[in-house]
N, C-alpha and C positions, 0 to 999 in steps of 0.2 A: 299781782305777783303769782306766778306759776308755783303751786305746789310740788313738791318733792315725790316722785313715783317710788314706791317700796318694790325690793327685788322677789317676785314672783315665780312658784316655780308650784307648776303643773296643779298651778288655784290656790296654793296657801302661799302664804304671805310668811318672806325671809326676816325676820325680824333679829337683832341683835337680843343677847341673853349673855348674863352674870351668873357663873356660876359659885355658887356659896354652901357647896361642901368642902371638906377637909381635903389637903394637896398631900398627895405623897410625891415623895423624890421618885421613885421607879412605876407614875404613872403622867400622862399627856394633863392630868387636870392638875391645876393649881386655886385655891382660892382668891377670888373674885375676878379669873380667868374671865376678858370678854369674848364672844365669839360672834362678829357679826353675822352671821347667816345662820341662825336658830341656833338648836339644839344638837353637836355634831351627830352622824348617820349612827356610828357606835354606840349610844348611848340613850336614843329615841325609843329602843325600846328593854332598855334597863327597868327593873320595875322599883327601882332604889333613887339611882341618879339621874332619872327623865326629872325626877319632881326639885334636884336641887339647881334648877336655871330657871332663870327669872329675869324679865326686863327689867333694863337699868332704870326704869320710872320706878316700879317695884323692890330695890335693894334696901332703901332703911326699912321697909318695914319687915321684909324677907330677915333680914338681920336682926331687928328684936325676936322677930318671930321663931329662928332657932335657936335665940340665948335664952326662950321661953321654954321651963320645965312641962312637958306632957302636949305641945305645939305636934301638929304633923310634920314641919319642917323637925324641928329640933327630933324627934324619932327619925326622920329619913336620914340628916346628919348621922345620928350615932349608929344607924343601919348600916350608912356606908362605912363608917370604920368597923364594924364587927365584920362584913362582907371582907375589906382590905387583908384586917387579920386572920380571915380563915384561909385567904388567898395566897398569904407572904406565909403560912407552916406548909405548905403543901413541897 
């Protein structure tokens, strides 16, 4: 049985990613938004929300890991909402 070729582009490898930060209504991300081909272009070099996608192998643990108090994930979560709210007074 022939293996599955993954979508390549210019040497890395397109992988699908779950994003598991917080959805606002007046932005593109929704929580656990999948998005097959990585990480989208806008947000790859976020230095907040690059780190909240994660393969979908990766989601339950990605998940306790931000209900966990003092986690990296759980600070990038609550990153991205103080970023959100400095962003929605302006």
């Amino acid at each position: 049985m022939a293996k599955a070729k993954k979508k390549v582009e210019t040497g890395k490898e397109k992988t699908p990613v779950v994003y598991i930060g917080p959805g606002f209504k007046d932005s593109l991300l929704s929580t656990y938004m999948v998005f097959a081909d990585g990480i989208p272009a806008e947000f790859q070099q976020d230095p907040v929300l690059k780190h909240l996608f994660v393969p979908p192998e990766d989601l339950n643990r990605a998940r306790a890991e931000v209900a966990r108090q003092g986690s990296s994930l759980h600070i990038f979560y609550h990153e991205a909402l103080k970023q959100h709210a400095k962003g929605a007074k302006k």
